[in-house]
C-alpha positions as CSV (number, residue, x, y, z in Angstrom):
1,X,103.1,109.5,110.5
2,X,100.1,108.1,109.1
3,X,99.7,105.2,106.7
4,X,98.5,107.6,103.9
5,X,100.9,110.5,104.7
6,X,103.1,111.7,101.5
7,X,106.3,112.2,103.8
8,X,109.1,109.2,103.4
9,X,109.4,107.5,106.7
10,X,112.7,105.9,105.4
11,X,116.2,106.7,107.5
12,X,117.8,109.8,105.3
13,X,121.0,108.5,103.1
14,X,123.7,108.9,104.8
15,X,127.1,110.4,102.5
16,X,129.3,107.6,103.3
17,X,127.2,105.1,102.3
18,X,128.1,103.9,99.0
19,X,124.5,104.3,97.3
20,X,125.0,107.9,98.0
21,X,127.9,108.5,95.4
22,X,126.6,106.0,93.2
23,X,123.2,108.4,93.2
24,X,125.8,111.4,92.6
25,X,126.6,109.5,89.9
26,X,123.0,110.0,88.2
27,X,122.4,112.8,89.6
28,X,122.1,114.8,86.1
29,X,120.1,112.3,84.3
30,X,117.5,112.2,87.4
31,X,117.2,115.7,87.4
32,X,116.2,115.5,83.8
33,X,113.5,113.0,84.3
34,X,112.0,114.7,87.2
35,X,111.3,117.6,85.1
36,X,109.9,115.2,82.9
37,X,107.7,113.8,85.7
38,X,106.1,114.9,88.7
39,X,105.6,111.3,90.1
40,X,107.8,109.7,93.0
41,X,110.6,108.3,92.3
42,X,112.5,105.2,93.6
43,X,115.8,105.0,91.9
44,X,117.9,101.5,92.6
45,X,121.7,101.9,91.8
46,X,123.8,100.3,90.6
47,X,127.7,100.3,89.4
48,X,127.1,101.7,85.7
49,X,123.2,102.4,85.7
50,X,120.5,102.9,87.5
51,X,116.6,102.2,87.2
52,X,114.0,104.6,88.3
53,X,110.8,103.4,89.3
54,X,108.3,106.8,88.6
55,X,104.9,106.4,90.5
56,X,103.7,104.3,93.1
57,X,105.2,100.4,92.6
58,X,104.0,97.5,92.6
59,X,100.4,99.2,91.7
60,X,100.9,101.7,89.4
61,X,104.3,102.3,87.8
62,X,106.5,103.0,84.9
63,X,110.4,102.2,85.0
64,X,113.8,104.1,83.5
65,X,116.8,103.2,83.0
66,X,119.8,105.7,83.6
67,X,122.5,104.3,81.4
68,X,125.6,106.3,80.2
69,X,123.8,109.6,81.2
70,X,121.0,108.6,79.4
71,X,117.4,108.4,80.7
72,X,115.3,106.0,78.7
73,X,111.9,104.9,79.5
74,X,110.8,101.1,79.3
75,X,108.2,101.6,77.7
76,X,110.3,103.7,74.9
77,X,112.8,101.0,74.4
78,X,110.3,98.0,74.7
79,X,108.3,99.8,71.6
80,X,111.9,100.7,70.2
81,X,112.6,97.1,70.0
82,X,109.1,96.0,68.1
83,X,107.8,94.7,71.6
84,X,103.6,94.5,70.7
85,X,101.3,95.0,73.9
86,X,101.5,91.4,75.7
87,X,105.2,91.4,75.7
88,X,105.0,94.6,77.2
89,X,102.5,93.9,79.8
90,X,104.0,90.6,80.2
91,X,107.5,92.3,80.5
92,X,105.8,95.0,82.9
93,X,103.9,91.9,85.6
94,X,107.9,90.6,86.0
95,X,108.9,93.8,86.9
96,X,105.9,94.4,89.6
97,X,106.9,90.7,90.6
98,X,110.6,91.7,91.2
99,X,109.4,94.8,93.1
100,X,107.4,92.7,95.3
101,X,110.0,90.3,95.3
102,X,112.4,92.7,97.2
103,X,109.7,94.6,99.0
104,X,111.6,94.2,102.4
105,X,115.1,95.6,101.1
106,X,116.2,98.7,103.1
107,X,115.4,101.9,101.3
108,X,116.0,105.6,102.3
109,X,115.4,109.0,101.2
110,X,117.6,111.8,100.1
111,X,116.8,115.1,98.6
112,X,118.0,115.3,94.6
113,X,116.9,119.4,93.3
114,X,115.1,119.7,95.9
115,X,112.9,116.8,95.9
116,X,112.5,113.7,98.1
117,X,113.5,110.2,96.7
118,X,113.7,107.0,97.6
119,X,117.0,105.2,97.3
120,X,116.8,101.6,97.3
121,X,120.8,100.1,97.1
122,X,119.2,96.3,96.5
123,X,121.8,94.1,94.3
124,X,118.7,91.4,94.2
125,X,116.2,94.3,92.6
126,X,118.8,95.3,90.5
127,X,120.1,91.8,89.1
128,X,115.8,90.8,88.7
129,X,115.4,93.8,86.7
130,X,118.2,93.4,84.8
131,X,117.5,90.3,83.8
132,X,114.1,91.7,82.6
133,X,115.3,94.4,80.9
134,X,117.6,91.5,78.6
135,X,114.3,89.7,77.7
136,X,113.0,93.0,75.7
């Protein structure tokens, strides 16, 4: 494959990994955002959530959150919660640093309605963004 090729050169997620049910898990919410968006997605996983990075991290990116079969944008709940422009892009250069931060974490790919994603299972991406997400 070549460095600018669109296909995921990430080892396919395999159903007894744990990730893959806890993808299962969000499975209805993601399909609702990716009619919502025609960007890649990278979802991380987690035990009662999940966050979705949409676009091309750590250059340009949004983030969701799946919570309670709810999709929920940052950007929506930042300006939700009164957040003016530099907390927003301050809030947004943490979550580009926690990205890099875990750059090396294993990720694969699995097909969700038909389209390729990246599944990234990193307790260390998910705790950083969490934390994150509690400073909006």
């Amino acid at each position: 494959m070549g460095f600018f090729s669109k296909k995921l050169n990430y080892p396919e997620l395999d159903s007894d990994n744990p990730a893959a049910e806890l993808v299962h898990e969000v499975e209805g919410p993601l399909k609702d955002l990716m009619r919502q968006v025609s960007d890649p997605l990278e979802v991380i996983p987690s035990g009662d959530h999940a966050y979705v990075f949409i676009g091309k991290p750590p250059k340009k990116f949004g983030v969701a959150m799946i919570e309670e079969g709810q999709v929920q944008s940052f950007l929506a709940a930042a300006k939700e919660k009164g957040l003016d422009q530099l907390r927003i892009q301050k809030l947004n250069e943490q979550l580009r640093e926690a990205y890099m931060h875990n750059v090396d974490a294993q990720r694969y790919k699995t097909n969700v309605a038909g389209k390729e994603v990246v599944v990234t299972p990193c307790s260390q991406l998910d705790q950083e963004i969490h934390q994150i997400m509690q400073m909006m």
